[in-house]
N, C-alpha and C positions, 0 to 999 in steps of 0.2 A: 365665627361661623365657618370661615374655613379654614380654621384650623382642626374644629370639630369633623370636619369632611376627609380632610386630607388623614386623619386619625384612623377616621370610619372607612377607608381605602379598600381593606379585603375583608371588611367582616359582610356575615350576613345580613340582604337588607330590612329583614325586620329589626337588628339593631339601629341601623341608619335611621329609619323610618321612627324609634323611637327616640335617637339622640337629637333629631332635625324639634323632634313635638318638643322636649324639654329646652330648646338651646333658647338662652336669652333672649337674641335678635328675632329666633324667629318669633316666640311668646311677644316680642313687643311688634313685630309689626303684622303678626294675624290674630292680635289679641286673645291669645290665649294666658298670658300674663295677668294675673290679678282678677281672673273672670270669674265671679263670685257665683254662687249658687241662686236660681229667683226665689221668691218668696210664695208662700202657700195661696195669696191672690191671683197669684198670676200675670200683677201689674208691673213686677220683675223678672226678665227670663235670663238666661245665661247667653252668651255672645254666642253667635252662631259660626263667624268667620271662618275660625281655621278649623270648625269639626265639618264647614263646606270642603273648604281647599283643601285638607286632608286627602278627602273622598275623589275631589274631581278633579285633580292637579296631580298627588303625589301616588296614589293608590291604585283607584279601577275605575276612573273617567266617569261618566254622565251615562253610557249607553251600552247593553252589556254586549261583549263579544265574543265571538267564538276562538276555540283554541289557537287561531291563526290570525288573529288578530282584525278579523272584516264583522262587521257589527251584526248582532241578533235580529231577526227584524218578528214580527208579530203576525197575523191572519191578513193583517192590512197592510203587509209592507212597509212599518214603522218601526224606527226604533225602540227597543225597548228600553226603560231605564234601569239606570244600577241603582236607585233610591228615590225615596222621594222628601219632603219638606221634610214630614216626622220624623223619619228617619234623623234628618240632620239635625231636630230639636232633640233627638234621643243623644246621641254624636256631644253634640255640644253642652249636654248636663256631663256626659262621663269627664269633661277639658274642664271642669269646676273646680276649683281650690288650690292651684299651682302660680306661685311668687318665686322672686329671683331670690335666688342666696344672698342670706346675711352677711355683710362684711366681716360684723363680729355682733356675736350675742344670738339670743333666740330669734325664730323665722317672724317678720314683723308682716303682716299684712298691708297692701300698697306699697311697698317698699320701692325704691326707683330700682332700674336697671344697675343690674350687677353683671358684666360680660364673665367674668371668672369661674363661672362654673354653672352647669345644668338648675334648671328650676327644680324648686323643693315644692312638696305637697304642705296645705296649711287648712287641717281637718278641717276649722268649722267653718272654712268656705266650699268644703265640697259635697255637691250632690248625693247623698247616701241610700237614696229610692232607685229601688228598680228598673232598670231602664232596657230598651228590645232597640238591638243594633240590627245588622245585615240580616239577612235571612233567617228572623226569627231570635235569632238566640238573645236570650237575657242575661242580662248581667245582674247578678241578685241586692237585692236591699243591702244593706248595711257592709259595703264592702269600702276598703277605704280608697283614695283616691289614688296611689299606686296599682290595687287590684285593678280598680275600672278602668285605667291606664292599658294596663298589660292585657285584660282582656279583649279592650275594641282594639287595641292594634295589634293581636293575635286574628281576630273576627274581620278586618281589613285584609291582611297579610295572607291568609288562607282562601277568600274568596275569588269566585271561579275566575274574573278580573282581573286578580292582581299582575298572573305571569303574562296573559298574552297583553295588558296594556303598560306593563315596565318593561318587557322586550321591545317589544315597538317603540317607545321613548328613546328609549337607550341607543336601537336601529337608527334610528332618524337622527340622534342625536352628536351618535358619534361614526357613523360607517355611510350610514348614505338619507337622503329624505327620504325616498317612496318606495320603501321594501315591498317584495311583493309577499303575497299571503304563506306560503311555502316558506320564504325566508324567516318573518315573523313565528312562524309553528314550532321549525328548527332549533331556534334561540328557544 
């Protein structure tokens, strides 16, 4: 994983943002590893985990914010949010049908952790229905699970979120805690 980091150094962070979703480790510990498609009862759903923490850890937080990073608030002086459950059951069908790399031979479904290289797609685990990510946009039927891959985390990566809540991380993270809203804008 951090080798994968130190790799991802100066590229842009929608690649980061996609090599973090494929990398082994993290597939095994926010389960998106091996998370199968549910079934047409609906007595099976797809893991929800990491199509949450995707959203609310690495991307555009919980609450949406203004360009400077001080949060939206609503008529009532409340937060607004960046999504809601659906949302993340939507999130979480596109994270369907990804397994680690085969040592050797074809892509084996279940297969244990292989650190060596990015998770492979394994078609008939993946989601292939239409699904409605962030603000509306669909992702069409029958697309494979590289497609649904690259398009929710293009639909991430563009939304109004993303820059003022990864400058602010980054602020806090590496320069100071409690940047003020001017500084956060700036970045």
């Amino acid at each position: 994983y951090q080798d994968m980091l130190l790799s991802d150094a100066f590229v842009n962070f929608r690649q980061i943002i996609q090599d973090v979703t494929l990398n082994p480790a993290m597939g095994q510990f926010l389960n998106m590893a091996n998370n199968a498609k549910g079934n047409a009862q609906g007595t099976i759903l797809p893991n929800e985990n990491y199509a949450r923490e995707v959203m609310q850890l690495f991307m555009i937080g919980t609450s949406m914010l203004n360009p400077d990073g001080t949060p939206k608030l609503d008529a009532q002086g409340n937060f607004i949010p960046t999504y809601t459950q659906q949302t993340v059951a939507e999130f979480a069908r596109v994270f369907t049908g990804w397994t680690y790399q085969p040592t050797s031979g074809p892509v084996n479904w279940g297969a244990y952790i292989n650190p060596a290289g990015p998770m492979v797609p394994y078609a008939p685990m993946h989601d292939t229905n239409a699904k409605t990510v962030l603000n509306g946009v669909v992702l069409p039927a029958g697309q494979t699970a590289q497609q649904d891959l690259a398009g929710a985390l293009d639909n991430l990566f563009n939304h109004p979120n993303a820059g003022p809540f990864i400058g602010k991380q980054l602020i806090q993270h590496l320069v100071k805690s409690n940047p003020t809203p001017a500084y956060v804008a700036r970045v």
